[in-house]
PAVEX-595905 format. One record per residue: residue in three letters; x, y, z negated of N, C-alpha, C in turn. Coordinates in steps of 0.02 Angstrom, whole numbers, plus 50000, padded with zeros to 5 digits. Atoms other than C-alpha are relative to their C-alpha. Layout:
REM residues N
ALAXYZXYZXYZ ...
This chain:
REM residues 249
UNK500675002249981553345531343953500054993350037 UNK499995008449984552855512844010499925002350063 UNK500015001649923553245510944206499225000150012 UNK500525002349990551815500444214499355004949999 UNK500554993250000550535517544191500125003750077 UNK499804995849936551355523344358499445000950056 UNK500325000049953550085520044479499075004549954 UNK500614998950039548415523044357499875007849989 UNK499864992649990549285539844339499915004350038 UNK499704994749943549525543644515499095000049993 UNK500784998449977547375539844527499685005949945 UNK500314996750057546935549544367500255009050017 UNK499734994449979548065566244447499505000750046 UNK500505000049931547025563644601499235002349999 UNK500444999150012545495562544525499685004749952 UNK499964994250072545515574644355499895008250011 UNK500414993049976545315591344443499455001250035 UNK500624999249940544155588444570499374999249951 UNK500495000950040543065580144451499685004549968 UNK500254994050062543045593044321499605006550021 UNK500404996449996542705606644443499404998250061 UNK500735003249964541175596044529499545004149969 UNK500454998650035540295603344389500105008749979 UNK499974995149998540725620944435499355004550020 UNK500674995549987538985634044485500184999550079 UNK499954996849929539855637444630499854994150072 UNK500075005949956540045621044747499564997249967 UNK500335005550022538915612244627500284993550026 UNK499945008149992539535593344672499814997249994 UNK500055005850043538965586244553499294997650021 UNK500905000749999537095588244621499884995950072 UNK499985005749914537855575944783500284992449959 UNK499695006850005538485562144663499514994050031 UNK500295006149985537215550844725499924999650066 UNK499955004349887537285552144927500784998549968 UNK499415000750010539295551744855499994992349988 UNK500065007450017538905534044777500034997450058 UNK500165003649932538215527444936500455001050052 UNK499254996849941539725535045049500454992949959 UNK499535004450017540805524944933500064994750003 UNK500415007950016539765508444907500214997850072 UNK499775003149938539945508445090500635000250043 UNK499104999950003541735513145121500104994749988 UNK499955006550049542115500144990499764992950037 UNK500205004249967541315487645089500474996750067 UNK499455003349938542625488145225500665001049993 UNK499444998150031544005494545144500314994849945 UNK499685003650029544165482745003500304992850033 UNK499745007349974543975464145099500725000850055 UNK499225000949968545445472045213500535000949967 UNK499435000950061546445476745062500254994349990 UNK499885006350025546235459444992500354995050048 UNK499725002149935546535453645168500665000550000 UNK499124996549992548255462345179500304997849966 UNK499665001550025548745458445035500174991449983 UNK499765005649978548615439445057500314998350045 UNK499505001449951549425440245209500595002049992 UNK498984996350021551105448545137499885006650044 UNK500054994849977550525464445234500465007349972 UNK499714994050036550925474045091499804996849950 UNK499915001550057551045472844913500035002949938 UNK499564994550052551075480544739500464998649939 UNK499225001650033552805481644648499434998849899 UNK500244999150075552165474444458500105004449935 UNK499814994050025553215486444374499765003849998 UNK500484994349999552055500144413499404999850007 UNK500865001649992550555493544399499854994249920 UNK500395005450079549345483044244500004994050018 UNK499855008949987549565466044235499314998250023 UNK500505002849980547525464844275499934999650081 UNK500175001549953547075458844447499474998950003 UNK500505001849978545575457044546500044999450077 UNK500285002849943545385446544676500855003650047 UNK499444997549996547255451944706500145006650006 UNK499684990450012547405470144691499715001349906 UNK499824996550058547855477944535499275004349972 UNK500534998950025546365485944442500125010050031 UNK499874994449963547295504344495499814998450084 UNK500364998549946546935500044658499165000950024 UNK500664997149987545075498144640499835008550012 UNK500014992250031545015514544560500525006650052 UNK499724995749964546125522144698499245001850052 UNK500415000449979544635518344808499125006249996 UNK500304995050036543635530744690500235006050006 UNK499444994650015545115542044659500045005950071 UNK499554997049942545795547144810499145002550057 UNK500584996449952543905548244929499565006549968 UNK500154995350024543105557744793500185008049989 UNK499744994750003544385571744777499965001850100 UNK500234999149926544255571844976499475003450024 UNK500684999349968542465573545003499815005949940 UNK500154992350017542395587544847500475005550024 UNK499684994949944543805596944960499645002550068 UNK500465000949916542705593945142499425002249950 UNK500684994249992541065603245032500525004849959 UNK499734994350029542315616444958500205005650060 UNK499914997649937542765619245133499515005950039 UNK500684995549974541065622145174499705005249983 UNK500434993850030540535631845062500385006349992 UNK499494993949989541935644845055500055002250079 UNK499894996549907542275646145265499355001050017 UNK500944999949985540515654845291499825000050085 UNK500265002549938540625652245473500454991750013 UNK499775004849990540905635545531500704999550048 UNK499534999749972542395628945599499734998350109 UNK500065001249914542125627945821499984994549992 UNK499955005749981541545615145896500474997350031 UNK499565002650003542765616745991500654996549971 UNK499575002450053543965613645857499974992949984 UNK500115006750014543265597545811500144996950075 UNK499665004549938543275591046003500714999450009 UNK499184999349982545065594846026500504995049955 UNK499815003150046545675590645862500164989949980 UNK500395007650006544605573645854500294996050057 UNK499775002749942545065570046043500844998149992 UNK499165000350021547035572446005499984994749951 UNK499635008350054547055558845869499744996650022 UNK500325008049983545885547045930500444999250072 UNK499485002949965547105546846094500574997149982 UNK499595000550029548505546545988499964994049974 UNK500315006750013547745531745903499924994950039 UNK500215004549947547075524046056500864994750028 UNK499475003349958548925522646119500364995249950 UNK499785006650048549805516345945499634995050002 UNK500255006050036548565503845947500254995350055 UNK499555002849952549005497246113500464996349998 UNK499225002949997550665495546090500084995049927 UNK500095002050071550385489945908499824992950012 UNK500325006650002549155474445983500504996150025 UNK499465004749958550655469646115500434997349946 UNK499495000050048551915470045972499774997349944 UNK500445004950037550685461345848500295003349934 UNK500114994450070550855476445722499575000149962 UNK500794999649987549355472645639499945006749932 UNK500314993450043549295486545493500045006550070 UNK499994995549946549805498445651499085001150031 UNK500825001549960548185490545753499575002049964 UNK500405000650039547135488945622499705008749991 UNK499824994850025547235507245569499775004650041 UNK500364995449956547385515445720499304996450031 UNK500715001049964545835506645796499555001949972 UNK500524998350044544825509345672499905006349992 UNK499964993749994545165527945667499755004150057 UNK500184996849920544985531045836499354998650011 UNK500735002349984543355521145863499475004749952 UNK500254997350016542925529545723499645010250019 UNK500084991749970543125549145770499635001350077 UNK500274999349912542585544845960499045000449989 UNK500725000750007540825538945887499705004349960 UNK500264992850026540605558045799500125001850046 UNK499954994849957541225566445927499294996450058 UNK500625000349972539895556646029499245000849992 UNK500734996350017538565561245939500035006949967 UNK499814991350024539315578945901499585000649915 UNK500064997550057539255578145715500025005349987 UNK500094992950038538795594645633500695000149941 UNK499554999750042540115590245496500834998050006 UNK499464999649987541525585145593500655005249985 UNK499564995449995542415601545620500115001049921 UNK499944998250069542205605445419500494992449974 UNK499485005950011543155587845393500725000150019 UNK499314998449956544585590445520500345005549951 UNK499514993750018544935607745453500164998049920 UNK499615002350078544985599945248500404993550005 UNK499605004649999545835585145317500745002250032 UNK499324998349976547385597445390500365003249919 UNK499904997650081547175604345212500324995849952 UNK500075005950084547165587045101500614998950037 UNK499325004849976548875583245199500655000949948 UNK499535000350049549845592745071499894996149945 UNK499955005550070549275582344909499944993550047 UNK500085007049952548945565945041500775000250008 UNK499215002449998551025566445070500155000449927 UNK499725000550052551275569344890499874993649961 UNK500065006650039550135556344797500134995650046 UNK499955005549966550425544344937500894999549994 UNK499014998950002552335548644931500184996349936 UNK499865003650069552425542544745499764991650025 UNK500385003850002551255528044783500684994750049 UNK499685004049927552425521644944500815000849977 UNK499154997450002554235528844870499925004449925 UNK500034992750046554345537944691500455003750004 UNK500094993749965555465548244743500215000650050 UNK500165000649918555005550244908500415007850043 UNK499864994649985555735567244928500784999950016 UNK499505001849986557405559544917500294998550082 UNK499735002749956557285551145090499685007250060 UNK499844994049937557445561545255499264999950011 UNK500805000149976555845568945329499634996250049 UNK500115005349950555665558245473500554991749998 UNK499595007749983556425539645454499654996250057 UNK500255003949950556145530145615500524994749987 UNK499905006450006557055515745557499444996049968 UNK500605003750043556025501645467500564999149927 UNK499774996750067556775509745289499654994649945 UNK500455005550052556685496445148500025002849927 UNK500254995250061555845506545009500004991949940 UNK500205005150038556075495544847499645003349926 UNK500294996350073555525508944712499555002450016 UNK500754994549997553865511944747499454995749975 UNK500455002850025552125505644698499514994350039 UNK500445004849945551345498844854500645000750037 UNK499455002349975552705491044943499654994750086 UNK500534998449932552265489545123500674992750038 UNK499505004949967553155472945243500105003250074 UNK500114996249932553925482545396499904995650054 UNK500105006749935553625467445508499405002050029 UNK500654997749960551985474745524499705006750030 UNK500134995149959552015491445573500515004450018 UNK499514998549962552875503145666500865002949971 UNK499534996950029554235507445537500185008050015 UNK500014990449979553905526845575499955002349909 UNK499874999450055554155534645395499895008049985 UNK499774993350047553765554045335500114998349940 UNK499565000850048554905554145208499804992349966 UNK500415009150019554005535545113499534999050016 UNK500805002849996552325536245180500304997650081 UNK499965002049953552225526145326499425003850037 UNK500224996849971551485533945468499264997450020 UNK500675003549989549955522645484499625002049942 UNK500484998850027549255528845326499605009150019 UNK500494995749977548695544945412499594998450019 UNK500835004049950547395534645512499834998849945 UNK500255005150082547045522845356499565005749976 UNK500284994850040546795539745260499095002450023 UNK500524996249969545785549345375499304997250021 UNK500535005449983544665533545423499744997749950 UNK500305003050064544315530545239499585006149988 UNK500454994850023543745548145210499355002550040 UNK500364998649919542875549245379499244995249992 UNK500255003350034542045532845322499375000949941 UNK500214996750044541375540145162499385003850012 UNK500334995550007540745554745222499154999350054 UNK500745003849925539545545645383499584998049941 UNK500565001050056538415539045234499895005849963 UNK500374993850038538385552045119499825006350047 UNK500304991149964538005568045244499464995650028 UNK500535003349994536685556845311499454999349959 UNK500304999250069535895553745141499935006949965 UNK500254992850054536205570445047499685005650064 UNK500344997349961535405577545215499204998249995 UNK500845004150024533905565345186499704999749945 UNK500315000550076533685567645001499985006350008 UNK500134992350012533925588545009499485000750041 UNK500234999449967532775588245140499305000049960 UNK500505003450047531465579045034499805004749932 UNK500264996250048531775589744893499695006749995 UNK500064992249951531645608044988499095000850008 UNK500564999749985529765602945031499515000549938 
């Protein structure tokens, strides 16, 4: 098989089940694709110009080998489509959540949870700004600022996020594991050196962050992750709250 399909692959795995059962009786999904649009449209909005960002600055990079010779605006045409890939299967996990756990998850749960990373965050970023880490900074700030400003207005959907975002961690180390290292399973579970991955798809410059490593994913894309899906979901539960609402009457 052609290298070059490697990455298109990893989005099409990502995306191919979830999709299919959107259009199951049971979660219905499919009857949220349009607050889903608007989650994305606006994701996308802050997510791509820092992509493009990054990747003019040598931040990070993707290996051509595993990727289509098309570009836009310097990312690979798989990366758009990761953008799709990867939030969508997310956000139909966070209502599968819901709709299967018939009591909600504690509030407390969400305070605790939410509070523990956004400290956690708060401090990498710190040290990240002194040390002029900027995927580190970037990442964690954004994460943290993000989760602090639900927990301050005590989102109703927080806790149901947290608990499918301890969930999405097993496929989130896998497709990200291919994506950062193909085979990622090779290297030790914790590398705290700054480990120079050359077989992977997105190829990351450790100059900029903290060289912390489960097994190839660098440890900053847990924030990244969680702040993209987190992202997402602030528009659409907003919207498919304001359109079901509308329709109910």
């Amino acid at each position: 098989m052609n290298s070059s399909y490697a990455y298109i692959l990893v989005d099409l795995f990502c995306l191919a089940g979830p999709f299919i059962l959107s259009f199951h009786k049971s979660v219905a999904f499919y009857k949220k694709f349009k607050a889903l649009i608007v989650g994305l449209l606006f994701m996308c909005a802050v997510y791509i110009p820092w992509d493009i960002l990054f990747t003019h600055w040598g931040i990070w990079n993707f290996n051509p080998t595993y990727t289509l010779t098309q570009r836009w605006f310097l990312l690979p045409i798989e990366e758009w489509l990761f953008f799709i890939a990867v939030p969508f299967a997310c956000v139909f996990t966070f209502e599968c959540v819901r709709y299967f756990k018939k009591t909600a998850p504690s509030k407390s749960f969400a305070r605790i949870s939410g509070t523990t990373i956004a400290i956690i965050a708060a401090v990498l970023c710190v040290y990240a700004g002194v040390e002029k880490l900027w995927y580190t900074f970037s990442a964690t700030l954004f994460c943290g600022a993000l989760l602090l400003f639900h927990l301050q207005r005590k989102s109703e959907f927080l806790g149901y996020f947290l608990y499918a975002w301890f969930i999405l961690l097993i496929p989130f180390f896998i497709s990200n594991g291919i994506l950062t290292g193909l085979h990622f399973y090779e290297y030790d579970l914790i590398n705290t050196s700054k480990v120079d991955i050359t077989e992977a798809i997105v190829r990351y410059n450790n100059q900029y962050n903290l060289g912390v490593r489960i097994w190839s994913v660098p440890m900053e894309d847990f924030f990244y992750g969680l702040a993209m899906v987190l992202l997402t979901l602030t528009p659409y539960e907003y919207f498919r709250l304001k359109w079901e609402s509308k329709t109910s009457q």
